[in-house]
Every structure is written in structure tokens, then in C-alpha cells.
C-alpha positions in Angstrom: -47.6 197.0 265.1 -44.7 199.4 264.2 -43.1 199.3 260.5 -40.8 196.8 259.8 -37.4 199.4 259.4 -37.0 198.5 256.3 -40.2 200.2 255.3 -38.5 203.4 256.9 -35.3 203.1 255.4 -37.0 202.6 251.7 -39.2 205.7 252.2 -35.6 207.4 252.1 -33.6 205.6 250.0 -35.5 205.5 247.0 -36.0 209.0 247.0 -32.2 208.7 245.6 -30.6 207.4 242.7 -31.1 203.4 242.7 -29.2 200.8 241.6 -31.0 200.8 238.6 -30.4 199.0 235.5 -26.8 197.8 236.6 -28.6 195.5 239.5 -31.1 194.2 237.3 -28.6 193.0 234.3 -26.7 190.5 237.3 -30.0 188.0 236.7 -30.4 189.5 232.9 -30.7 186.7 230.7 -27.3 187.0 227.9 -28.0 185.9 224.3 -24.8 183.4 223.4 -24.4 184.9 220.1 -22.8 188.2 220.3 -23.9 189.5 217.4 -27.3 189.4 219.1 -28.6 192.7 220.6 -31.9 192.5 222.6 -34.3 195.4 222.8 -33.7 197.6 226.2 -35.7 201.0 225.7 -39.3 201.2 225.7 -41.1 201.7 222.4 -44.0 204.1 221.7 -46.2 201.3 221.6 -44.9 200.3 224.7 -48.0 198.8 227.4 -47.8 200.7 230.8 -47.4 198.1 233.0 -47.0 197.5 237.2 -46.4 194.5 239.4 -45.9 194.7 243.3 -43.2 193.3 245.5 -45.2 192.1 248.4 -42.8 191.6 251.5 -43.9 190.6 254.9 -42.0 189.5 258.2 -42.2 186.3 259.6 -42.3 185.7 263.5 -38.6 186.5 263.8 -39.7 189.7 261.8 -37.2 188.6 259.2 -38.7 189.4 255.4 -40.3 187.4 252.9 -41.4 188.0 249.8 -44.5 186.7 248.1 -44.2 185.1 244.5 -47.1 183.7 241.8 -46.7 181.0 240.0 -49.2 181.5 236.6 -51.5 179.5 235.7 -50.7 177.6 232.0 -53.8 179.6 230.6 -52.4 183.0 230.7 -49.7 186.0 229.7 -46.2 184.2 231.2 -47.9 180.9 231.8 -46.5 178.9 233.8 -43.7 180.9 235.1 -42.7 182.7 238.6 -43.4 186.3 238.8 -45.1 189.2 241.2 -48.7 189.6 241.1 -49.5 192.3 238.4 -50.4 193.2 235.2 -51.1 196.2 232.4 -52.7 199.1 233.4 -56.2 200.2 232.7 -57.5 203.7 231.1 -56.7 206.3 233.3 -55.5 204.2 235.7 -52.2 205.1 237.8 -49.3 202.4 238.0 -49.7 202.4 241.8 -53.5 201.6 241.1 -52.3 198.8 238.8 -50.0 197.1 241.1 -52.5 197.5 244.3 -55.8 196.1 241.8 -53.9 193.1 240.2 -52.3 192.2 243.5 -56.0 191.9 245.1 -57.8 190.4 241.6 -54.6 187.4 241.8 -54.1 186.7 245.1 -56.6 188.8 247.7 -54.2 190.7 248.8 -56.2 193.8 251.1 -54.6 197.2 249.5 -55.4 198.6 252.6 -53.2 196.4 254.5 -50.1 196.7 252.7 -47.9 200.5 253.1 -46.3 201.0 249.3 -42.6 202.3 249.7 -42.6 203.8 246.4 -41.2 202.1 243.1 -38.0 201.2 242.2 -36.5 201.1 238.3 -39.3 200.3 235.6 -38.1 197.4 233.3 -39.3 197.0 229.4 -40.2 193.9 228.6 -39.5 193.4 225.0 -41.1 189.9 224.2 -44.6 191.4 225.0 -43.8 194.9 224.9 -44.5 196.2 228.2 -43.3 198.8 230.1 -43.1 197.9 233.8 -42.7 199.7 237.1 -42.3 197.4 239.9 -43.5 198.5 243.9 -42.5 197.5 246.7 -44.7 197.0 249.4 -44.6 196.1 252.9 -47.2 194.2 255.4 -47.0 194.2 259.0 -47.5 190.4 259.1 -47.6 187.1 256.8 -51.1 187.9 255.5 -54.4 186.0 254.6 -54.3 185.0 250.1 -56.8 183.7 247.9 -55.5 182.7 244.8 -57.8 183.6 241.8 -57.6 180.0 239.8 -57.8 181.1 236.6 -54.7 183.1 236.8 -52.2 182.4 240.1 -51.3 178.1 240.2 -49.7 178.2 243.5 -48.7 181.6 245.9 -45.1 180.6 246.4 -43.7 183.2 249.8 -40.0 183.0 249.7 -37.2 184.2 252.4 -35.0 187.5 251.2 -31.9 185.9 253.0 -32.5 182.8 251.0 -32.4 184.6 247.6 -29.3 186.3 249.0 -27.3 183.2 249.4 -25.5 181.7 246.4 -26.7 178.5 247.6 -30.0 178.9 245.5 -28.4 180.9 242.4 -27.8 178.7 239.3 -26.7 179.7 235.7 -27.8 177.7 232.9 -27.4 177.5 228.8 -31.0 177.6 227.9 -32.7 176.8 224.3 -35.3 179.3 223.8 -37.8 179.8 221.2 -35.7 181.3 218.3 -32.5 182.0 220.8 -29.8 180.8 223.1 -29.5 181.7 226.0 -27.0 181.8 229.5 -29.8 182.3 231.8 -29.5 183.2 235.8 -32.0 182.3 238.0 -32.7 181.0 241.6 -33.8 177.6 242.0 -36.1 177.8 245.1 -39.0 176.3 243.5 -39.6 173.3 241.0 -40.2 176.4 238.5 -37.1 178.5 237.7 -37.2 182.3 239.2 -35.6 184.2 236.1 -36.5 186.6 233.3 -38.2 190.0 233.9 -39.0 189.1 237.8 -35.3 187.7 238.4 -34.0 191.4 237.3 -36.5 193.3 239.3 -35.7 191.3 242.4 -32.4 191.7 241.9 -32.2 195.6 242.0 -34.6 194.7 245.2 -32.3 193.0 246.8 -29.6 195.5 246.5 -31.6 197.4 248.3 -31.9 195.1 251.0 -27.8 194.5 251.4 -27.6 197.9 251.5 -30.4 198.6 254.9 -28.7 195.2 256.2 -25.2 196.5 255.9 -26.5 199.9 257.5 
């Protein structure tokens, strides 16, 4: 089967400037006091870390994109995010996102064509440094969900996430801070934080191969 185009258009786009960090602030979290500054910039004890954007087409090749929900044992428990993790010694980011994505969900590395990353977001609850992937499979694929740290694979439409319809902003009381939070409400979890910005810029993306 031929590459869905919007492999082909990514392998050119992103070898431009991206939307970046003005994409990812539209689903960015926004602290209610405004005398409260959150940390942006990475720190030099900052954790390389990846996660992959794993997109596939459905029968009317339109994309999807595949979501984890962790388990309540875990780093992020219980929320929605992309299969990944910190990297190992010596390890590449690309090799982090490809080994985490087949450790959570059996995802086949070799079945998946990696488009390149997009803009790395630093996480500063845990400290980590991440650079998301995208990656694109030819069809919906086979998962196994490793129990002990993916609760439920969650796929999800692009065209859903890029109607309002599913887009909700909340005040939110979080540990130490409040919060007006963004997120998309196509699951009994809320999609928001760290994976609600990446997806954002990712979706730019997409308006812009759909708008040609």
C-alpha cells in the first residue's frame, strides 16, 4: 500500500520552521493568578525524553491517531497521553519513541514510517525534556497493551479533535494551583496537559496538508 500523503507532505514540511511553541500554548494549561509564571525552558537536569504520534487511516483512508490511557500505578497515572517514555543510555530519541511504543502497546517499529519530529516540549512537573514523533502506519494495526503500564489504547479521529464540538475549557483545582485548563473531551478521561499541546502543534500541521 502507497503512503498515506500526509506521510509525504510531512517528510517536507517539517524540514521547515513549525508552528512551534505558538500551536502548543492554544491547549496550554494558564495558571489564574497572574503573578504566577510556570517554568518553559529546559533545565540542565532536564530528562531526555520521546513519545510517538502514532496515526493510521481507517477504511476511508481518513487518519486516526492512537492514544494511552496509564495505568494508576505509574508516571502520569491515570491520564491520556502517547505511548513513550525517558530515554535510555546512549539511546537516540527516535529509539526511545519506537522501544516505548512496542514495550506499551506492541506496536511493530518496523511497520510504522517515522516523519521526523516536531517541537520538543519541557515538562516542568517531572522535569523532562520531550521530543514528540510522528509516525505513520499504512493501516489500523494489531496492539497489545502491556497491563502494568497502558489501561485502555484509546484510537481517536483527527477530524474529531478538529471540531470544537469536542474542545472544552475548564477552571481546574490542582495540587498547589489554579488552573483554566483546555482540553478535548473524547474520552471519560480529559485529553489535556503536555499531550493536549503536542497534539495541538500536530494538528496544525494537519490543517495546513488539508487546506493544501
Amino acid at each position: 500500500m502507497s503512503n498515506h500523503p500526509f506521510f509525504d507532505f510531512l517528510k517536507q514540511r517539517l524540514e521547515k520552521s513549525l508552528p512551534g511553541r505558538e500551536a502548543q500554548l492554544k491547549m496550554s494549561p494558564v495558571p489564574l493568578d497572574p503573578d504566577v509564571v510556570l517554568p518553559k525552558e529546559k533545565t540542565d537536569t532536564g530528562h531526555p525524553s520521546s513519545v510517538l504520534i502514532p496515526l493510521f487511516p481507517d477504511i476511508n483512508r481518513q487518519l486516526n491517531v492512537i492514544f494511552t490511557l496509564r495505568t494508576d500505578t505509574i508516571r502520569h497515572a491515570g491520564q491520556i497521553s502517547f505511548p513513550g517514555g525517558r530515554s535510555e543510555v546512549n539511546e537516540n530519541p527516535k529509539e526511545t519513541a519506537l522501544r516505548e511504543s512496542e514495550e506499551e502497546i506492541g506496536l511493530d517499529r518496523n511497520k510504522i514510517r517515522i516523519a521526523g519530529p516536531i517541537t520538543p516540549l519541557y515538562l516542568y512537573r517531572t522535569d523532562n525534556q520531550i521530543t514528540p514523533f510522528i509516525g505513520i502506519l499504512n493501516e489500523k494495526p494489531e496492539l497489545t497493551r502491556n497491563p502494568n503500564e497502558v489501561e485502555e489504547i484509546i484510537p481517536a479521529k483527527l477530524d474529531d479533535l478538529r471540531s470544537e464540538k469536542y474542545l472544552v475549557q475548564e477552571q481546574w483545582d490542582l495540587p498547589g494551583l489554579s488552573m483554566d485548563v483546555p482540553y478535548w473531551k473524547i474520552h471519560q478521561v480529559p485529553l489535556w496537559g503536555a499531550t493536549a499541546m503536542i497534539m495541538s502543534e500536530l494538528l496544525e500541521l494537519y490543517r495546513e496538508f488539508l487546506d493544501g
